[in-house]
C-alpha positions as CSV (number, residue, x, y, z in Angstrom):
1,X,-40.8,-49.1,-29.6
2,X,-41.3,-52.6,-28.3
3,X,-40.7,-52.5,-24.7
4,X,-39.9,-56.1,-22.5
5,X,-38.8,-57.2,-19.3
6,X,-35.4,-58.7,-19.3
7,X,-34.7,-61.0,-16.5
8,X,-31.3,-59.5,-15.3
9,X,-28.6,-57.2,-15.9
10,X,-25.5,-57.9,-13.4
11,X,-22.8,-55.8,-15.5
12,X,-23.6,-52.8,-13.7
13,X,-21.5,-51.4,-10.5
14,X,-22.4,-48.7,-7.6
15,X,-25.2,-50.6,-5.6
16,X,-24.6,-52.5,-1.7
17,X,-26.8,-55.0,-3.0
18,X,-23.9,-57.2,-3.0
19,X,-20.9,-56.3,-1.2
20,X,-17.4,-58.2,-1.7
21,X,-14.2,-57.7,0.7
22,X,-12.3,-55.7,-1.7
23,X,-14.8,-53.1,-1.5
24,X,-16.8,-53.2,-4.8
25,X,-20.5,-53.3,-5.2
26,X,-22.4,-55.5,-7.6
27,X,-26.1,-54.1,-9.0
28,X,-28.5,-56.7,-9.1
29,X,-31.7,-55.6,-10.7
30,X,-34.4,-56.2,-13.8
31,X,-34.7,-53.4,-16.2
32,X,-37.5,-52.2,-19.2
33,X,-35.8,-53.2,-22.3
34,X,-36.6,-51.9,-25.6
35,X,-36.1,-53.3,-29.1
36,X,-36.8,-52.5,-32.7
37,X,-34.3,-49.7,-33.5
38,X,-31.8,-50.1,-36.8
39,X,-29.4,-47.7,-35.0
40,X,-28.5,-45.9,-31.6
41,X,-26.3,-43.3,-32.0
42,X,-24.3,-42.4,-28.3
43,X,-23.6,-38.4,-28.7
44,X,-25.4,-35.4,-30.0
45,X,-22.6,-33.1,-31.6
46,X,-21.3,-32.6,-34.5
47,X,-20.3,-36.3,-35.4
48,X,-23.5,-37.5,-33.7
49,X,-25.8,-35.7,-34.9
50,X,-24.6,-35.8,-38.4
51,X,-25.1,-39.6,-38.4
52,X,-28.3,-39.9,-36.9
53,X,-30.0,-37.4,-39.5
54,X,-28.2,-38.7,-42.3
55,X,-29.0,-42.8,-41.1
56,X,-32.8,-41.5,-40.7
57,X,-32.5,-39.9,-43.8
58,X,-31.9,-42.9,-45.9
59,X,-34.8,-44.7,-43.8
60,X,-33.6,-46.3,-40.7
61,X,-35.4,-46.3,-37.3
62,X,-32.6,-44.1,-35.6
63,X,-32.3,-43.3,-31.7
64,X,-30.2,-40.5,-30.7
65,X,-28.7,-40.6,-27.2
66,X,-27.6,-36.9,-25.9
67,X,-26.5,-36.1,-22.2
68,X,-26.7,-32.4,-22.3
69,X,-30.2,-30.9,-23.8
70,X,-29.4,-29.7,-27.1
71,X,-27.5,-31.7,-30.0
72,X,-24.2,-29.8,-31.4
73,X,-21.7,-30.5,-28.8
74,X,-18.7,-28.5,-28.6
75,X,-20.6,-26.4,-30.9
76,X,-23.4,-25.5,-28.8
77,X,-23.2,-26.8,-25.3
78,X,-19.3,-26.4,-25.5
79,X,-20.0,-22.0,-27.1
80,X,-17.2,-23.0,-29.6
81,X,-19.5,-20.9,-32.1
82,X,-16.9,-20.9,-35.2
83,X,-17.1,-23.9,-37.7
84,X,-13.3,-24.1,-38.4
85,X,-12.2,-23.7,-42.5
86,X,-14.6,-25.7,-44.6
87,X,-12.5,-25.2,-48.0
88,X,-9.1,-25.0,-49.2
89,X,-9.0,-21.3,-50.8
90,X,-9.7,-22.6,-54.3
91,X,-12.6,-24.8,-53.6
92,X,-15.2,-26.3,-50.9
93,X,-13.8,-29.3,-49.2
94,X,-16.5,-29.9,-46.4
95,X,-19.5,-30.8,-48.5
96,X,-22.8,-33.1,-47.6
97,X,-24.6,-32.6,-44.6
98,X,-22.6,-29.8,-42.3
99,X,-22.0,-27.9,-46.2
100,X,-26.0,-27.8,-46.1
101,X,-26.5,-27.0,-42.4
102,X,-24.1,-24.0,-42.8
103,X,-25.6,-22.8,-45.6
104,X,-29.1,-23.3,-44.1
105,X,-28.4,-21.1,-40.9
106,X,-26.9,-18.5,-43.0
107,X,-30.3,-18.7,-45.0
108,X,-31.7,-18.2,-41.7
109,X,-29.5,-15.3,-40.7
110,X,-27.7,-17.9,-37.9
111,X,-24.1,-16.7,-38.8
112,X,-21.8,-14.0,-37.5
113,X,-23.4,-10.8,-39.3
114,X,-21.3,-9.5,-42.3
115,X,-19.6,-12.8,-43.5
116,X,-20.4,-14.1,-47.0
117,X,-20.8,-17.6,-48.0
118,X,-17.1,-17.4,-49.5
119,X,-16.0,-17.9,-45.8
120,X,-16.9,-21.6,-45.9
121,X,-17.2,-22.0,-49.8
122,X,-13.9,-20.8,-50.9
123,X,-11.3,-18.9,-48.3
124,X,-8.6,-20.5,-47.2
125,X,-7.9,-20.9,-43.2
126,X,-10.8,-19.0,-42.3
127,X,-13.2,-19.2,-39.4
128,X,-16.8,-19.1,-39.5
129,X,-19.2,-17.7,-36.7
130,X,-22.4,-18.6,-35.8
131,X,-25.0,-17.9,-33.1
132,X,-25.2,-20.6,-31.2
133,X,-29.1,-20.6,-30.3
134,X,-29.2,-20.7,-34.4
135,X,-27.2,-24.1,-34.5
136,X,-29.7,-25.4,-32.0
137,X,-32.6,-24.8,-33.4
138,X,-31.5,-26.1,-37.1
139,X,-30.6,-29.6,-35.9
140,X,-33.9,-30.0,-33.6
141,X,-35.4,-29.6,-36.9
142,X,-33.2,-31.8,-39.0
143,X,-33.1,-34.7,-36.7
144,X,-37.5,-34.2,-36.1
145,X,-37.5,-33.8,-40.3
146,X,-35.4,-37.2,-40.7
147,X,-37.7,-39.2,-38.1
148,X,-34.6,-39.5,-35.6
149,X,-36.0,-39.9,-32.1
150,X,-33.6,-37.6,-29.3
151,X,-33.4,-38.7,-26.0
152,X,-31.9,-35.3,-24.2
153,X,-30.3,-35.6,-21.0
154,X,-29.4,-39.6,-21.4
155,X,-26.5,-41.5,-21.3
156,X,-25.0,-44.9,-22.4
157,X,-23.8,-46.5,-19.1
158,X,-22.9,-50.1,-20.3
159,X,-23.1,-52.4,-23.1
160,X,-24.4,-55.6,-23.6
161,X,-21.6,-56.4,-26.5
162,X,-19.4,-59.9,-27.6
163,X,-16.0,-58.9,-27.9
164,X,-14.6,-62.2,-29.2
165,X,-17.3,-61.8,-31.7
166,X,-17.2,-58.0,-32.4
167,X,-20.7,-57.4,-32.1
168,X,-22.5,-55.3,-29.8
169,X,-26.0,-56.3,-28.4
170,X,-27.5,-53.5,-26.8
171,X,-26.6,-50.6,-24.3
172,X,-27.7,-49.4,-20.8
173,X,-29.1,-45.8,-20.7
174,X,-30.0,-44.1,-18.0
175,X,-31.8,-40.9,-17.3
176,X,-34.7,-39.1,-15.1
177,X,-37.0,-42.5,-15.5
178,X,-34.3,-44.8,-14.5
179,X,-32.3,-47.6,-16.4
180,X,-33.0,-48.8,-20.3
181,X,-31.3,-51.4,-21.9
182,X,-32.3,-50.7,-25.8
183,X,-31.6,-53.8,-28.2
184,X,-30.6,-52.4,-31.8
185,X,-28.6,-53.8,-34.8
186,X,-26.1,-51.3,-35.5
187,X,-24.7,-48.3,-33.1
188,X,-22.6,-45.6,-33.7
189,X,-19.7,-44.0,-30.8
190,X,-20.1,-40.1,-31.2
191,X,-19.3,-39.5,-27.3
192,X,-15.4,-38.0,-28.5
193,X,-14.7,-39.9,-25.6
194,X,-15.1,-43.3,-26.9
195,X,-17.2,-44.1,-24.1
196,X,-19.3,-46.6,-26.0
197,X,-16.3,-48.4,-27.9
198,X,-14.5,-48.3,-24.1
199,X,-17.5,-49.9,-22.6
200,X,-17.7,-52.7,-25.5
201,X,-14.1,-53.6,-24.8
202,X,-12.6,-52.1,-28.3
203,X,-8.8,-51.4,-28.0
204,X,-8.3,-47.8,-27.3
205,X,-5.7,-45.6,-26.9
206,X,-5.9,-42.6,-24.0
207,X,-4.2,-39.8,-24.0
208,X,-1.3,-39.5,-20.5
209,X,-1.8,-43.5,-20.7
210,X,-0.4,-44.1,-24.3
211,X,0.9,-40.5,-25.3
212,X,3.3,-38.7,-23.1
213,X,1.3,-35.9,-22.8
214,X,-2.2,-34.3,-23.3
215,X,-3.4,-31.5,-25.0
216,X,-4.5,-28.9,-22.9
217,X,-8.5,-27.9,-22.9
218,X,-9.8,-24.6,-22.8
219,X,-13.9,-23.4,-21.3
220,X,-14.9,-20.9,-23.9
221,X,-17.0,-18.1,-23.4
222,X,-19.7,-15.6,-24.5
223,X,-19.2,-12.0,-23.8
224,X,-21.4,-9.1,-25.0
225,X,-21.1,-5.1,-25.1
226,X,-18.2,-5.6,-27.8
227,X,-17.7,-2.5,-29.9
228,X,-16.5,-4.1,-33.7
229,X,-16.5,-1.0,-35.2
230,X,-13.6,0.1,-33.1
231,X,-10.5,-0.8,-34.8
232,X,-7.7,-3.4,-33.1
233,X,-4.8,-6.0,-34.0
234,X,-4.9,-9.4,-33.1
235,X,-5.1,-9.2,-29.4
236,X,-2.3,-12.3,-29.6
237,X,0.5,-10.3,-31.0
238,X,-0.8,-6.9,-30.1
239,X,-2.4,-6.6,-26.4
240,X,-1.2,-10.3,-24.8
241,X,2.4,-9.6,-24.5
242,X,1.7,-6.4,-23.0
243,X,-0.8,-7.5,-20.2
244,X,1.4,-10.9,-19.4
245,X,4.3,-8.7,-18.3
246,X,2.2,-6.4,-16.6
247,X,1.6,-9.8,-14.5
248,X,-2.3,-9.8,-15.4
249,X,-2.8,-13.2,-15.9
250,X,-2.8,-15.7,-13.0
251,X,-0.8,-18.4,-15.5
252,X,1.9,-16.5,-18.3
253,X,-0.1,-18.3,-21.3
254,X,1.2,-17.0,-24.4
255,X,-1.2,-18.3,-26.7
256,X,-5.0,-16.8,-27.1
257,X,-7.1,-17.9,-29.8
258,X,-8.8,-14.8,-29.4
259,X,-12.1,-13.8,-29.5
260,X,-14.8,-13.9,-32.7
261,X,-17.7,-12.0,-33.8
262,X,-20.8,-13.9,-33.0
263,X,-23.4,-10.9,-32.9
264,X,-23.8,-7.2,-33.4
265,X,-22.6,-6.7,-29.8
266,X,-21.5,-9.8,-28.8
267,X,-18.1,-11.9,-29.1
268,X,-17.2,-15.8,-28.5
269,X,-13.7,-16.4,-26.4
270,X,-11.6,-19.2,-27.0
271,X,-9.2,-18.4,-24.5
272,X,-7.3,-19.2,-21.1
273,X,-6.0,-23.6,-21.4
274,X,-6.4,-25.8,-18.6
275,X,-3.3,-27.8,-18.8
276,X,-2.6,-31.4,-17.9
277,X,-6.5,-32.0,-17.8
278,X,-7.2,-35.4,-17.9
279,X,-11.1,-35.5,-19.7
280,X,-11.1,-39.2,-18.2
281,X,-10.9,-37.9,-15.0
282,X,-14.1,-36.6,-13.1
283,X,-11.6,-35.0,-10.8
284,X,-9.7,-33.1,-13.5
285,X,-13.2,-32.5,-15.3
286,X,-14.5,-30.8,-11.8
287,X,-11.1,-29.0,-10.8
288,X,-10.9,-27.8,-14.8
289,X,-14.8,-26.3,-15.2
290,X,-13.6,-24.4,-11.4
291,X,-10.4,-22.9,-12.6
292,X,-11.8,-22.1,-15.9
293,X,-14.6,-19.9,-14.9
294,X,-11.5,-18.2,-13.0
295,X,-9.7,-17.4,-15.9
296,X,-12.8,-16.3,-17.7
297,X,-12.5,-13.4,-15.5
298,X,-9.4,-12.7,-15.6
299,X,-9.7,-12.3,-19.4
300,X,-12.6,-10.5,-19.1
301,X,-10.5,-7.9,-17.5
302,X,-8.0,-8.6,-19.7
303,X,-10.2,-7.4,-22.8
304,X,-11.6,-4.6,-20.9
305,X,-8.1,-3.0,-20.4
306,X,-6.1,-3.6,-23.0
307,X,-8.4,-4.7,-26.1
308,X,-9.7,-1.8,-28.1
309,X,-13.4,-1.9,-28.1
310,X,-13.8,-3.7,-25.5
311,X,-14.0,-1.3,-22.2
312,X,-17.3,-2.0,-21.9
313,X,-18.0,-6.0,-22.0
314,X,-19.9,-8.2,-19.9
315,X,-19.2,-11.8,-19.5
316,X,-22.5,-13.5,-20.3
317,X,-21.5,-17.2,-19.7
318,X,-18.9,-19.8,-19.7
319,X,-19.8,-23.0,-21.4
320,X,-21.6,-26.2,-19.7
321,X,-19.3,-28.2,-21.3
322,X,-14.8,-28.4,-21.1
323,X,-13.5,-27.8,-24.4
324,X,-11.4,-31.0,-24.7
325,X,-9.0,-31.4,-27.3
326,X,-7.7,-35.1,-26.4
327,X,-8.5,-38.0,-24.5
328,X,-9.3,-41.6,-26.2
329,X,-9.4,-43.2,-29.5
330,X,-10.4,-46.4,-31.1
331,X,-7.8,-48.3,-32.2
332,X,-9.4,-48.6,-35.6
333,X,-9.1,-50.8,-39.2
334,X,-6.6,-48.0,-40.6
335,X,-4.7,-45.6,-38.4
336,X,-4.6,-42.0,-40.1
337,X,-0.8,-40.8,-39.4
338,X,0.7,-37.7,-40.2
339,X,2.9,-39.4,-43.2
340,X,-0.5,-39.3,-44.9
341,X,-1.2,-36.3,-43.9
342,X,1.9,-34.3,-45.2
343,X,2.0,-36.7,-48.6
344,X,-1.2,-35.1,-49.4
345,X,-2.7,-38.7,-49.8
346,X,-5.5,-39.7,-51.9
347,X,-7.4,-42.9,-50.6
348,X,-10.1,-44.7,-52.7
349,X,-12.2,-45.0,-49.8
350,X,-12.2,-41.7,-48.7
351,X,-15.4,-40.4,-47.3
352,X,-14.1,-36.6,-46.9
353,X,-11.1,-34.5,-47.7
354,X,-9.5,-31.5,-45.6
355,X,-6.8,-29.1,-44.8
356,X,-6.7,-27.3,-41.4
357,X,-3.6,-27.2,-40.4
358,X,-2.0,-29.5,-37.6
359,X,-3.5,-27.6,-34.4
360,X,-1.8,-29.0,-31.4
361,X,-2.1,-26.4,-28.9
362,X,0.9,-25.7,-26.4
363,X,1.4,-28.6,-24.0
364,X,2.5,-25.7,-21.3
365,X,3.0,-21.9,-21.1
366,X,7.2,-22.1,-21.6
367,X,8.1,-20.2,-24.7
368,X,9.6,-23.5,-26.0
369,X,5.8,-25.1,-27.1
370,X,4.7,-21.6,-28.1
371,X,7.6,-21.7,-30.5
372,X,6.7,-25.3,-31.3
373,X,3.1,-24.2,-32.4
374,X,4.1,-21.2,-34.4
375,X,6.5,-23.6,-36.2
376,X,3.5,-26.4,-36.5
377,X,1.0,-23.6,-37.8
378,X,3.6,-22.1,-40.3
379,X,5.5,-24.9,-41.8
380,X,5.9,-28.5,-40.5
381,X,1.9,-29.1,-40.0
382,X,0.3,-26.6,-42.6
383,X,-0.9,-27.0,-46.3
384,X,-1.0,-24.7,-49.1
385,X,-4.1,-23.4,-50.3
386,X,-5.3,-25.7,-53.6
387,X,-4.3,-28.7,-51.4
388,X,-6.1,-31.3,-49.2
389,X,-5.3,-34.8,-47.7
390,X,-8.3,-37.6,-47.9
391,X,-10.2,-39.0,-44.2
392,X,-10.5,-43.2,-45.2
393,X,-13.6,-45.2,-44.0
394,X,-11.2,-47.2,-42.0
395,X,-11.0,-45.1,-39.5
396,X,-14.2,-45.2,-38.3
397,X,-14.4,-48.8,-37.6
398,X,-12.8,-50.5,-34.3
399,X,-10.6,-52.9,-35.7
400,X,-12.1,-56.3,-35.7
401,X,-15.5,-55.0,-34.7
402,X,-19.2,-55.5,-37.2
403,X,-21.8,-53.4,-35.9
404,X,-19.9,-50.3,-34.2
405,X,-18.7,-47.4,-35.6
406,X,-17.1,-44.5,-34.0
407,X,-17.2,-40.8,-35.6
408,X,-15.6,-37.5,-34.2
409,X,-12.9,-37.1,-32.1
410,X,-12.6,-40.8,-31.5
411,X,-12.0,-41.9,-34.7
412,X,-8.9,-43.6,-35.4
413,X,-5.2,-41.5,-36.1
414,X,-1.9,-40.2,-34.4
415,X,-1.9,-37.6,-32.6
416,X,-0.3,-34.9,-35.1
417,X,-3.3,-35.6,-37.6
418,X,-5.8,-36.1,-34.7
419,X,-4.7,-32.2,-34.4
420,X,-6.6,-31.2,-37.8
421,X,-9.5,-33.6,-37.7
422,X,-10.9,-33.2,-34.6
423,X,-13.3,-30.2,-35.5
424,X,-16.7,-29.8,-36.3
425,X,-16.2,-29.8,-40.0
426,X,-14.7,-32.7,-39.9
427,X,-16.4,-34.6,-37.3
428,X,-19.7,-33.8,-39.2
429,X,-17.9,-35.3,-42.2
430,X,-17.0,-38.4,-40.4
431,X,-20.6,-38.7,-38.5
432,X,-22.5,-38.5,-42.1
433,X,-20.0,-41.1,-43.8
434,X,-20.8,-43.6,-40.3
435,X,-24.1,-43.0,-40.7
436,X,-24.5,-43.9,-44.0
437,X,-22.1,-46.8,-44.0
438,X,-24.8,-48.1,-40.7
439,X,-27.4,-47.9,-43.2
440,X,-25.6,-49.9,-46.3
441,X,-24.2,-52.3,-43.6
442,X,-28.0,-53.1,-42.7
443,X,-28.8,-53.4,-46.2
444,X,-25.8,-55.6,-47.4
445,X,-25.9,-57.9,-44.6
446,X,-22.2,-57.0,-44.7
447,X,-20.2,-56.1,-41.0
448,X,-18.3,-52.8,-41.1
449,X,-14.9,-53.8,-42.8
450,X,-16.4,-55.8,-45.3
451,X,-18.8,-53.3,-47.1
452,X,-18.6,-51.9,-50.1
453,X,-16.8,-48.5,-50.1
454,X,-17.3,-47.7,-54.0
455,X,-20.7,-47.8,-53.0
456,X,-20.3,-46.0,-49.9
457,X,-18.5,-43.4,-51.8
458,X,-21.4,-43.3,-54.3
459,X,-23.7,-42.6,-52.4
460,X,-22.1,-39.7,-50.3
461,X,-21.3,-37.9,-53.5
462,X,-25.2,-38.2,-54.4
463,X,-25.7,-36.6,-51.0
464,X,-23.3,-33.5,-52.0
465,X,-20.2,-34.9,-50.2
466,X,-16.7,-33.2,-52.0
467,X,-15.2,-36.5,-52.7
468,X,-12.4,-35.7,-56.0
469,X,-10.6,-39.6,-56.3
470,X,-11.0,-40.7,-59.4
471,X,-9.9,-44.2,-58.7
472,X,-12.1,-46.3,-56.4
473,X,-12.0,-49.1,-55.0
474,X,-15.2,-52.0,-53.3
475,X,-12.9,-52.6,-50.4
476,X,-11.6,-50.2,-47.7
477,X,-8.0,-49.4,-47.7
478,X,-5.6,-51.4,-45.1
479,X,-2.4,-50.1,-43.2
């Protein structure tokens, strides 16, 4: 890439170069910059890395920024190894790119041994585990087939964007060889934090600032010397109760996910929420990794003495990342809500369809919200098999905003809806329909709101997206 000096950067903060009463710093310094890139993509996971292959695909120069080492996200660096349901019990839903990356790894014998493809082609509500090393290895070789260049263990620090004029410039990245401030024409917000929109000065909302509360998080787990031949009830119903009056658990959680089937011998844990965690919050983020490798143990014990099976585990690892159901999103050209949601609605300018149920985990461990999620998972936020509600384009685009799109768990809705769509089926969904949407914007000459969705629509469909409307429509649809 083209590589230039530029004079100065002054947005930065954290250096005594400059030092002002009230105690901030300013940074004063010159920087490499780098040009020539069609898109920069901020985040590796599921959304991310979705739009970076699918952008390269379709020929644009594509640079992929990913903090941790590995693209997936909550699916790798997170260990939440279970792609959540993909179709509706009649039919696939999640088509395009995560349809063929779960499809390849199976191919590659990457998923929980003894599932069938019907898991993710046909069944309704149901789960499908993978090996994480597997989901790894599979998108290192997607993103190096579709030319996407991955800069592991980077992050976007600032932006260089015009917020009266809804375009972004360029961003600041930083990693082991310093500061970079890379010029490119579109960019994509994958972070789930809408840490890129945040920085460009798009209207946001955060969760415990706009929401009363926040949903909890939860650091999963890999454990090993599981037994699955053993028969056993769901530990929720079955072993939980049991254990929480025997006072085993440090916090009386009554919900537990429970543990899947990765391997021969070996089981992922979603289990044990860290409530009140505020993901915007390095403070919260530090205390929540401590007292989640805590209760790691203590369900480790839990397993071994009460679970079937399970006398003989090993905890193998917690994960380098929180699982974090909530914190910001982009305040965006439409606002999915849960009216939509529960009409079943059809948009012209949908760019996926879905059905998981509303999954708003308990806001605390009183009986009351575990009776408010049974409720949620049963009735009020649950829909039939057959059915599905549509994901619009709008929603990926900060309102008033050209050259930015946001994908994942940033993408624009409430919060009940923002319970169903922020998982990796849907996220992947969302990061392939940015992507390609970059790429047409580039093309067109036309800024985000303005493109043409039949088209859009068109060509996600070519590239095996499970898009049913029959009525479409060249403009994207408006609250």
């Amino acid at each position: 890439m083209k590589s230039t000096p530029v004079p100065s950067l002054q947005s930065l903060v954290g250096s005594k170069t400059h030092g002002y009463t009230d105690g901030s710093y300013r940074l004063d310094r010159t920087i490499r910059a780098e040009s020539g890139y069609d898109l920069v993509v901020a985040g590796g996971g599921p959304a991310g890395a979705a739009a970076a292959i699918c952008a390269g695909r379709l020929g644009a120069k594509v640079l992929l920024v990913e903090s941790t080492g590995c693209l997936g996200g909550m699916g790798s660096s997170g260990l939440v190894t279970a792609f959540d349901p993909m179709a509706n019990g009649e039919q696939t839903l999640v088509g395009g790119f995560m349809l063929e990356l779960v499809e390849a790894m199976y191919a590659r014998g990457f998923m929980s041994p003894g599932i069938d493809p019907d898991r993710w082609r046909k069944k309704f509500h149901c789960w499908s585990p993978f090996k994480v090393e597997g989901l790894k290895l599979m998108l290192d070789e997607f993103a190096l087939g579709a030319g996407v260049e991955v800069r592991f263990f980077t992050r976007v620090i600032d932006a260089d964007a015009d917020a009266g004029n809804g375009r972004v410039n360029g961003v600041v990245l930083t990693n082991v060889e310093g500061y970079t401030y890379v010029k490119a024409r579109t960019f994509i917000d994958a972070t789930g934090d809408a840490i890129l929109a945040d920085l460009c000065g798009v209207a946001c909302r955060e969760a415990g600032r706009d929401t009363p509360r926040i949903m909890p998080s939860t650091l999963p787990s890999l454990f090993t010397g599981v037994d699955w031949s053993v028969p056993r009830d769901y530990e929720e119903n079955a072993y939980l109760p049991r254990a929480l009056e025997d006072g085993h658990f440090t916090q009386y959680d009554r919900h537990l996910p429970g543990m899947s089937k990765v391997g021969h011998q070996v089981g992922y844990l979603n289990g044990g929420h860290l409530f009140n965690l505020n993901a915007l919050r390095c403070r919260d983020l530090s205390d929540g990794v401590i007292w989640g490798r805590k209760l790691a143990l203590e369900y480790m014990e839990f397993y071994r003495k009460y679970v079937p099976g399970c006398a003989s585990i090993e905890h193998v690892t917690t994960a380098s990342l929180l699982g974090i159901r909530e914190s910001r999103r982009i305040v965006g050209e439409y606002e999915l809500n849960i009216h939509d949601y529960l009409a079943r609605r059809e948009f012209p300018d949908q760019i996926g369809v879905f059905n998981k149920f509303v999954d708003i985990h308990p806001y605390d461990c009183s009986r009351e919200e575990y009776e408010r999620l049974c409720r949620e998972i049963r009735h009020t936020g649950r829909l039939n098999p057959g059915e599905w509600f549509g994901i619009p384009y709008g929603i990926l685009v900060p309102k008033g905003w050209k050259n930015l799109w946001v994908a994942g768990r940033c993408a624009s809705s409430d919060v009940q809806v923002h319970g169903s769509i922020r998982v990796q089926p849907a996220a992947s969904m969302m990061g392939q329909a940015a992507g390609t949407a970059a790429v047409q914007s580039l093309r067109s000459g036309r800024p985000a709101a303005e493109i043409d969705t039949e088209e859009l629509v068109n060509t996600l469909r070519a590239r095996g997206a499970t898009l049913p409307q029959q009525n479409l429509s060249r403009t994207r649809t408006t609250q």
